[in-house]
MIPA-424000 format. One line per field, with one value per residue (C-alpha): x, y, z. Coordinates in nm, 3 decimals. Last residue first. Layout:
MIPA-424000
px	X,...
py	Y,...
pz	Z,...
***
This chain:
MIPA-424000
px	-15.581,-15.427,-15.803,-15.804,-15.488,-15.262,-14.984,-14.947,-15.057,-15.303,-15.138,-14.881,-15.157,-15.027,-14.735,-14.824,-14.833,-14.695,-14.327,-14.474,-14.728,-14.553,-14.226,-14.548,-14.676,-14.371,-14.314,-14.657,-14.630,-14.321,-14.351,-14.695,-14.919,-15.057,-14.991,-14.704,-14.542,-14.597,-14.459,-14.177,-14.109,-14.115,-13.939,-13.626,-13.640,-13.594,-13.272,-13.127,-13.135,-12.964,-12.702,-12.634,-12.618,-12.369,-12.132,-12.019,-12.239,-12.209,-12.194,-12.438,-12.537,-12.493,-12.669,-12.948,-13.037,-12.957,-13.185,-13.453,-13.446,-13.485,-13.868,-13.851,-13.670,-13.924,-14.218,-13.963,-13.992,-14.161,-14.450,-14.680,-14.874,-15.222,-15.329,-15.214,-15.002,-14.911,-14.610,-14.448,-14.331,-14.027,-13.900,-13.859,-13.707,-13.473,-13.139,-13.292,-13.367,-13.027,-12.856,-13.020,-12.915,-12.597,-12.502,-12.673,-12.391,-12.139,-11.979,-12.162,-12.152,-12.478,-12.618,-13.049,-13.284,-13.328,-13.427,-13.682,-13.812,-13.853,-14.041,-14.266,-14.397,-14.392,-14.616,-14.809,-14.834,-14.964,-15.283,-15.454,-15.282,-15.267,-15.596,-15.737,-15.538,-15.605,-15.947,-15.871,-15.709,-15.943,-15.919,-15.778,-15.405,-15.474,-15.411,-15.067,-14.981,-15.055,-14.771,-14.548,-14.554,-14.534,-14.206,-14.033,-14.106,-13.995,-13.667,-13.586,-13.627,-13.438,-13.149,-13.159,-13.095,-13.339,-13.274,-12.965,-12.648,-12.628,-12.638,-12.364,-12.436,-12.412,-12.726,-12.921,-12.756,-12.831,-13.156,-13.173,-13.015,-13.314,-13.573,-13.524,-13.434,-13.773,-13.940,-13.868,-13.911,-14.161,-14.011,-14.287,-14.206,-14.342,-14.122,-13.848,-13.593,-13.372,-13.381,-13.359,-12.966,-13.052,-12.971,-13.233,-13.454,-13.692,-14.105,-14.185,-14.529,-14.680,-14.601,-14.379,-14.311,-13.924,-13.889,-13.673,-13.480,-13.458,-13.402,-13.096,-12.950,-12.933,-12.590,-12.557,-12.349,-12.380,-12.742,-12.926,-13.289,-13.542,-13.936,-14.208,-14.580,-14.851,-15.211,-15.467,-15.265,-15.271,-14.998,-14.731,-14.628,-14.256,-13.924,-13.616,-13.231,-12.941,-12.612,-12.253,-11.920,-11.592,-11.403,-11.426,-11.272,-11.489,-11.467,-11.646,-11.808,-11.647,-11.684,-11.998,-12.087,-12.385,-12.508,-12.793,-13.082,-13.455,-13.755,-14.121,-14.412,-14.720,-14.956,-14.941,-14.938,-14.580,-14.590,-14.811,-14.557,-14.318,-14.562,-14.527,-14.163,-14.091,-14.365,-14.154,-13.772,-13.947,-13.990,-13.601,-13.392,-13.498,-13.528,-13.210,-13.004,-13.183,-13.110,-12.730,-12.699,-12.829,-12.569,-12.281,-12.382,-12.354,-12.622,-12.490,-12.819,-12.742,-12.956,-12.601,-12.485,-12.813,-12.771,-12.390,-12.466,-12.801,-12.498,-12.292,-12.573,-12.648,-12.949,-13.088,-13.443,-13.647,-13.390,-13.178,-13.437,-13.701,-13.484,-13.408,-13.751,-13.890,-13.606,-13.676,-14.068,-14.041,-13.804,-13.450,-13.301,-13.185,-13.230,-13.434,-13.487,-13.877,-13.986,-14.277,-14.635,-14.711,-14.986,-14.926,-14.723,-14.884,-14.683,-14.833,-14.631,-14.541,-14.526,-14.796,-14.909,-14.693,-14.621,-14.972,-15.165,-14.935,-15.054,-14.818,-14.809,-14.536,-14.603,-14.448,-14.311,-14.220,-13.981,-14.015,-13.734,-13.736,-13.671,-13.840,-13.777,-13.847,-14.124,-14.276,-14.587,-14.721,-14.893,-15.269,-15.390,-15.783,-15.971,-16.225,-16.613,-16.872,-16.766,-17.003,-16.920,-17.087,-17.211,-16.988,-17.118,-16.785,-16.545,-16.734,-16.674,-16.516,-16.201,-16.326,-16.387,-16.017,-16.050,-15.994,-15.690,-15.796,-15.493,-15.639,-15.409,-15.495,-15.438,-15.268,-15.508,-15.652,-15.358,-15.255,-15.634,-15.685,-15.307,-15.495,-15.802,-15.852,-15.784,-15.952,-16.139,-16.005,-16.026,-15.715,-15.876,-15.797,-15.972,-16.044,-16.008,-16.193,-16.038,-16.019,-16.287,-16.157,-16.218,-15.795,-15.774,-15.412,-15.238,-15.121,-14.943,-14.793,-14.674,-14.494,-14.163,-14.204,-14.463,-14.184,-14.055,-14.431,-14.450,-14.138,-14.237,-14.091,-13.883,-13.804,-13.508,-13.465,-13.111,-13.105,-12.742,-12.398,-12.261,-12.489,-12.473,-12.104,-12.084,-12.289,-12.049,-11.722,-11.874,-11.980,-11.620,-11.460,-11.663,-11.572,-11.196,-11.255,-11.468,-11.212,-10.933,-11.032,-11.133,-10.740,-10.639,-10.842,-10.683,-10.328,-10.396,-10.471,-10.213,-9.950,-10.173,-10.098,-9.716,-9.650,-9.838,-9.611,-9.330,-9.384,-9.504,-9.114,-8.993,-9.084,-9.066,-8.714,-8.653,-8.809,-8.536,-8.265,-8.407,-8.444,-8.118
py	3.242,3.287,3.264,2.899,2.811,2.561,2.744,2.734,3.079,2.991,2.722,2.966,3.100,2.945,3.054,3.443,3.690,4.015,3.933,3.636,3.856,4.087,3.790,3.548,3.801,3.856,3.517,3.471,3.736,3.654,3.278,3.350,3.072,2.714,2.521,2.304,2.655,2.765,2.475,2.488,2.851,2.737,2.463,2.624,2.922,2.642,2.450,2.749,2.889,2.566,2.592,2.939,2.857,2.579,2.812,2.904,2.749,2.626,2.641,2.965,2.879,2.521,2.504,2.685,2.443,2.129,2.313,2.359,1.983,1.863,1.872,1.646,1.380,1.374,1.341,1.120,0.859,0.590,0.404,0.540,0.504,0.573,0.226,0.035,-0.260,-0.337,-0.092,-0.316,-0.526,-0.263,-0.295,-0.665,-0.663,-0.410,-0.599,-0.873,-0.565,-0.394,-0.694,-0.716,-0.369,-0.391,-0.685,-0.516,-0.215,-0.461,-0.528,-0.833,-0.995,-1.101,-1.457,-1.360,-1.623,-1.414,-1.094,-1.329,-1.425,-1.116,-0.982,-1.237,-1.162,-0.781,-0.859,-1.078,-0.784,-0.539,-0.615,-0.816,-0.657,-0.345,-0.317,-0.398,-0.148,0.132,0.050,0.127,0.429,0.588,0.562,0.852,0.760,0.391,0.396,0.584,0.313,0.023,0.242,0.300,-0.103,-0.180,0.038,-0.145,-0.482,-0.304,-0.191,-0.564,-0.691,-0.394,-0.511,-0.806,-0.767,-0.786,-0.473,-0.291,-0.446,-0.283,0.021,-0.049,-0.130,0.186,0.288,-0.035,-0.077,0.304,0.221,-0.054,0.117,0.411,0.169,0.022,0.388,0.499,0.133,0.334,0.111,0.186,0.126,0.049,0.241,0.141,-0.137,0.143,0.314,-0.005,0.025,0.411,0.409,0.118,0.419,0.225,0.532,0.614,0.607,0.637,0.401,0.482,0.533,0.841,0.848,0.978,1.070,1.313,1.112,0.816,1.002,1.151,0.821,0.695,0.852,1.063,1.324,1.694,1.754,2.029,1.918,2.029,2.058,2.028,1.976,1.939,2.006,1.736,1.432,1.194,1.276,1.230,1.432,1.518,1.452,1.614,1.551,1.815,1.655,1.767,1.631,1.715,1.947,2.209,1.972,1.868,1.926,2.232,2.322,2.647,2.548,2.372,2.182,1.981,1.641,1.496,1.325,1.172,1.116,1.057,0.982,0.824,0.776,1.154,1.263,1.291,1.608,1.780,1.781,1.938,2.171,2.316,2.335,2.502,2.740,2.815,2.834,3.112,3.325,3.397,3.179,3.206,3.558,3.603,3.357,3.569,3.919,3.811,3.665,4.003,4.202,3.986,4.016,4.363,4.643,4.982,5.102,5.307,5.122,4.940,4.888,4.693,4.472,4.420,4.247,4.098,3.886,3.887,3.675,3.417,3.409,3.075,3.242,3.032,3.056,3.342,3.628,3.470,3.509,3.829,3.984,3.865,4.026,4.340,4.304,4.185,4.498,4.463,4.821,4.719,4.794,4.538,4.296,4.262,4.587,4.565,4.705,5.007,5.098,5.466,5.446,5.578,5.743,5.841,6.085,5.978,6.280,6.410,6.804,6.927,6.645,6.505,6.793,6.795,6.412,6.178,6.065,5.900,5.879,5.567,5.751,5.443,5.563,5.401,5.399,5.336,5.064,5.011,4.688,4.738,4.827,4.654,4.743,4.502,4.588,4.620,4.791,4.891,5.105,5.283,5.289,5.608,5.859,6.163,6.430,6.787,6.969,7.187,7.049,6.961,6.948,6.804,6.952,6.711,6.968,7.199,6.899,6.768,6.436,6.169,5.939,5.698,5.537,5.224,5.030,4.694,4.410,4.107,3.799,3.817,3.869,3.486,3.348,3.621,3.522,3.201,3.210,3.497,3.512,3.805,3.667,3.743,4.004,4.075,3.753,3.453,3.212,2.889,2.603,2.311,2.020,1.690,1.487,1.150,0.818,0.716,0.837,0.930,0.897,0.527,0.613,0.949,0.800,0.512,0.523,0.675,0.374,0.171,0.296,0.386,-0.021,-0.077,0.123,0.477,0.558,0.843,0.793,1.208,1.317,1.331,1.266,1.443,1.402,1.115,0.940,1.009,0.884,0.562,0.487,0.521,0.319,0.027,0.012,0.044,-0.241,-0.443,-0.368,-0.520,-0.828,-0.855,-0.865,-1.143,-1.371,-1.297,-1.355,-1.645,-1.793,-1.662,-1.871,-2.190,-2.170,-2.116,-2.449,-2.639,-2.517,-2.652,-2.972,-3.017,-2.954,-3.206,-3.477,-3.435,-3.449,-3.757,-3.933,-3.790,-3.965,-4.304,-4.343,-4.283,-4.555,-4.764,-4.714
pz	22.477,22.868,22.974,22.852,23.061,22.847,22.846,23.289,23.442,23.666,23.823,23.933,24.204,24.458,24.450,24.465,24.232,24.123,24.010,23.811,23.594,23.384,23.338,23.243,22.964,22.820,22.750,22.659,22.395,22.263,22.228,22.108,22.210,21.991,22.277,22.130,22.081,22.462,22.572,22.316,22.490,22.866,22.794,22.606,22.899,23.206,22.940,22.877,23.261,23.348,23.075,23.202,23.582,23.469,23.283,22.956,22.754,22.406,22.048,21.975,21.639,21.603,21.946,21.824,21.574,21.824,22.082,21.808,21.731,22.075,22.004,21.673,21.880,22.110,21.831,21.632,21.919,21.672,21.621,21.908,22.193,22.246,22.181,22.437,22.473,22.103,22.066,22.405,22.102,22.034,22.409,22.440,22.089,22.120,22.146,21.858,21.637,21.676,21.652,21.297,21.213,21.324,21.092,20.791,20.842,20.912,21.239,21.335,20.978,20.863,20.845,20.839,21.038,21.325,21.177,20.952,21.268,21.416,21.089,21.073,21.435,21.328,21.069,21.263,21.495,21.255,21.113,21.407,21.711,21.569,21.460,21.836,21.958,21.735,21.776,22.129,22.068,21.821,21.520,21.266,21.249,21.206,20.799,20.855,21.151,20.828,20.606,20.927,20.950,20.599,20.565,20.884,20.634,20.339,20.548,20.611,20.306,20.127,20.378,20.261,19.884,19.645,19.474,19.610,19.454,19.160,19.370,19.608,19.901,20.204,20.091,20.200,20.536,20.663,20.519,20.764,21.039,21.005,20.969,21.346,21.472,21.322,21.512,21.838,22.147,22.436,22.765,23.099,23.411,23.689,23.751,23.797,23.530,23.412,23.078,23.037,23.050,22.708,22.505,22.198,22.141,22.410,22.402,22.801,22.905,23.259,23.636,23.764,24.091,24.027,23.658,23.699,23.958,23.713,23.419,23.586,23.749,23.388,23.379,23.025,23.228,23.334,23.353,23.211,23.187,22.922,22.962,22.675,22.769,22.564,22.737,22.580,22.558,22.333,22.092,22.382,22.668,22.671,22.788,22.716,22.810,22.758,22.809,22.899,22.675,22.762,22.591,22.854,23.143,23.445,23.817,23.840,23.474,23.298,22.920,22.922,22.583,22.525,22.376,22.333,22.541,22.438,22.611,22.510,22.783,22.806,23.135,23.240,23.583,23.536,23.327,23.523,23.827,23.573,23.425,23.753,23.863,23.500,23.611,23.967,23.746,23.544,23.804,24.011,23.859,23.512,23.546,23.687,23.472,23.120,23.290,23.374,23.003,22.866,23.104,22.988,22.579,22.627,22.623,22.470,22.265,21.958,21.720,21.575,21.939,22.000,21.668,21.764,22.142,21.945,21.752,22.089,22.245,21.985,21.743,21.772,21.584,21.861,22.158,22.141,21.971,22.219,22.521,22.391,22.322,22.695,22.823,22.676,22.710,23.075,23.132,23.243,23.371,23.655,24.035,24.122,23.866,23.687,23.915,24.105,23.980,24.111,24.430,24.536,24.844,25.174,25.459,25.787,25.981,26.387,26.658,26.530,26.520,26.183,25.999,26.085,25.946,25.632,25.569,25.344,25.017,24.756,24.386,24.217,23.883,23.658,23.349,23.034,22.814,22.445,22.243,21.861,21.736,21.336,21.198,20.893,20.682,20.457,20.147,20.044,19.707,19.723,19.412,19.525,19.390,19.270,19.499,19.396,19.169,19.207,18.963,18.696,18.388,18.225,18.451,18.728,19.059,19.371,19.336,19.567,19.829,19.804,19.636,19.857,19.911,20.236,20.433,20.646,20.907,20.954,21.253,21.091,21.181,20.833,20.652,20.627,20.501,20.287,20.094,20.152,19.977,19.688,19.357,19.142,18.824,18.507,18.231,18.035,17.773,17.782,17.503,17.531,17.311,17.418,17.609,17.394,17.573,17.744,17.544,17.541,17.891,17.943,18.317,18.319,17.989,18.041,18.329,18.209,18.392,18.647,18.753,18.794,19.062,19.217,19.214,19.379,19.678,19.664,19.986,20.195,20.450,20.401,20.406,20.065,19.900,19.912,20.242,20.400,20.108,20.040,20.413,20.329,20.055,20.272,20.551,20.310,20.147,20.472,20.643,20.300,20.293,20.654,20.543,20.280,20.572,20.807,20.511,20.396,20.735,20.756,20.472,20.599,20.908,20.709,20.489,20.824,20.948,20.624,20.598,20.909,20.908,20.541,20.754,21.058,20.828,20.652,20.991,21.111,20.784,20.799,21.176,21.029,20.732,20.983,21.220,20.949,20.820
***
């Protein structure tokens, strides 16, 4: 009996030790699945955000919330004059500032109405009327692209007296300048016109394709892509070659990468993913430089090589492929990625939920930083320094240690923003080693843009020569736009010149070239 009795004890602790751990697992499965309904729940708000609210990471500060509120009473002054009445009459004085402002760099074209000198008599004396004003009305004239041909007669001469008593002719060429593409008709102003029609106002090929056909001109989208490859190849290839050894002889640098399409790549299918990557000078510099590279993967071997002897600070987002660059190379983090994943956290709450909550904290103390950078924006960059390390680092100090204080859940929207800011740490802090650099890496990311706008537009490439024309013609335009040039103009300009020059005198012809404005 005892034996019996024993042998249900047994089993009877078995069971209930059974039914404790299954509890226990469906416990954690139920933890296990509210933090997934809640994932879902905070991706499913943040994409109505992103869908249907502002794009813009704006904020008001709590005090301008509640100043809304109460306008009309923070605005009146109780002891303020009542305004006197005034009366309008038809009379009123002509405004003038910045419609003068924009026409005064338009060139004008004057159209007098006079009387016809018989009619200058008076009618009722009969003498002669004088002009005693005029009366002005301005409107803008538009013409449209206007293409014509030009033909280039090179004269050729020779001497009669030697064609008839010498047994060799001289022949003399009258000096012309050479021809853009042998044998073609491309023109530096035609090709000039459609690299800027493609890649400032992102019109694509077959749309200028129709435009042509529509003005009677039969130009296809092959031919145009032909002229834009050549002349890449061929000139612009040797300025892109320039600004890039000026590039690297800078001490701060921005970069940034996204993504491109190639249908006919060797080796790779059409759906897969190509990048464009950018670097650029930063806000210090005093000739802006812009340059684009095609490259077929996001392989930190490509910023290496670009980058290749280069020795200074490069702002980057997080993409830790620019970690590891060389010892010379010193990575700047972006504090507008850091505020982005916290806003990111904030909208995807629910509204209730929003005031007071964490990731508020943590955006206020990203907003405090841009506020104290807005106040710097006028030192110079070693009083930038120096308030930097005494206004802003302790924030930042606080900050980090806040960061690493906060219980989020890793794959949460809060959750990535904290590992965000403890991955990026070493990289953020580098902010307060100079002066001249800067909060963020919007100024890169604000230089890709018009790629990503024409990319919506024209999709993709077809081919690797075309992607690598794109990306020589992008930087030779935003180069000239940082530089305050014509994209047109200087454009046209450098596809006059380049056939006519040497190398050596390239130089010459780089955007920032005070003779060029």
């Amino acid at each position: 009996m005892t034996f019996l009795w024993y042998n249900k004890y047994m089993e009877d602790a078995v069971l209930i030790d059974e039914k404790e751990r299954k509890i226990k697992e469906l416990e954690l499965k139920i933890l296990d699945l509210e933090a997934l309904v809640k994932y879902y729940e905070e991706q499913f708000r943040l994409a109505k955000q992103r869908q249907f609210g502002k794009s813009s990471e704006k904020t008001n500060t709590i005090e301008e919330q509640i100043g809304l509120f109460d306008e009309a009473e923070n605005e009146a002054d109780k002891k303020a004059k009542e305004p006197d009445i005034e009366e309008i009459t038809y009379k009123r004085r002509k405004r003038e500032g910045k419609r003068e402002e924009d026409l005064s760099k338009l060139p004008v074209e004057t159209i007098e109405y006079t009387l016809p000198i018989e009619k200058q008599v008076c009618p009722e004396c009969g003498e002669t009327m004088h002009a005693m004003s005029k009366e002005v009305r301005r409107e803008l004239k538009v013409i449209p692209a206007e293409v014509y041909v030009v033909e280039h007669v090179r004269y050729i001469y020779s001497c009669r007296d030697c064609e008839r008593n010498n047994t060799s002719v001289p022949i003399i060429k009258a000096e012309a300048p050479e021809p853009l593409i042998k044998g073609s008709l491309a023109s530096p102003s035609a090709v000039a016109y459609i690299a800027v029609q493609k890649y400032v106002n992102a019109v694509p090929l077959y749309r200028l394709e129709q435009g042509f056909i529509r003005d009677g001109i039969a130009l296809s989208r092959q031919t145009m892509a032909n002229w834009l490859i050549r002349v890449s190849d061929d000139y612009l290839t040797l300025v892109y070659d320039e600004m890039h050894k000026e590039l690297k002889k800078e001490e701060a640098l921005h970069a940034d990468e996204t993504v491109l399409q190639v249908l006919n790549e060797p080796g790779k299918n059409a759906n897969t993913n190509s990048y464009m990557w950018l670097y650029r000078t930063s806000g210090d510099t005093k000739h802006p430089i812009v340059l684009y590279e095609y490259q077929p993967t996001r392989s930190s071997s490509h910023p290496k090589k670009f980058l290749e002897g280069y020795k200074g600070y490069l702002h980057t987002d997080g993409y830790a492929g620019y970690h590891n660059l060389s010892e010379d190379i010193i990575i700047v983090g972006c504090f507008a990625h850091v505020r982005r994943k916290f806003d990111e956290a904030l909208k995807s709450m629910p509204k209730e939920s929003q005031n007071g909550s964490l990731s508020e904290k943590g955006l206020n103390y990203c907003n405090e930083l841009f506020k104290l950078e807005r106040d710097f924006i006028d030192l110079s960059f070693e009083d930038r320094y120096k308030k930097r390390l005494e206004l802003s680092k302790p924030i930042f100090d606080d900050f980090y240690r806040w960061v690493t204080s906060v219980k989020a859940l890793p794959k949460s929207t809060l959750g990535t923003a904290i590992n965000y800011v403890k991955e990026q740490k070493p990289y953020l802090e580098n902010i307060f080693l100079d002066g001249r650099l800067e909060l963020s890496n919007n100024r890169a990311e604000r230089s890709i843009k018009p790629f990503v706008i024409g990319r919506k537009n024209w999709l993709f490439c077809n081919t690797k020569k075309g992607a690598n024309a794109s990306s020589v013609i992008y930087s030779i335009i935003e180069t000239a736009k940082e530089n305050k040039l014509n994209p047109f103009k200087y454009m046209k300009f450098l596809l006059e010149r380049l056939p006519n020059i040497s190398i050596s005198q390239i130089s010459e012809l780089l955007p920032w070239n005070v003779s060029l404005k």
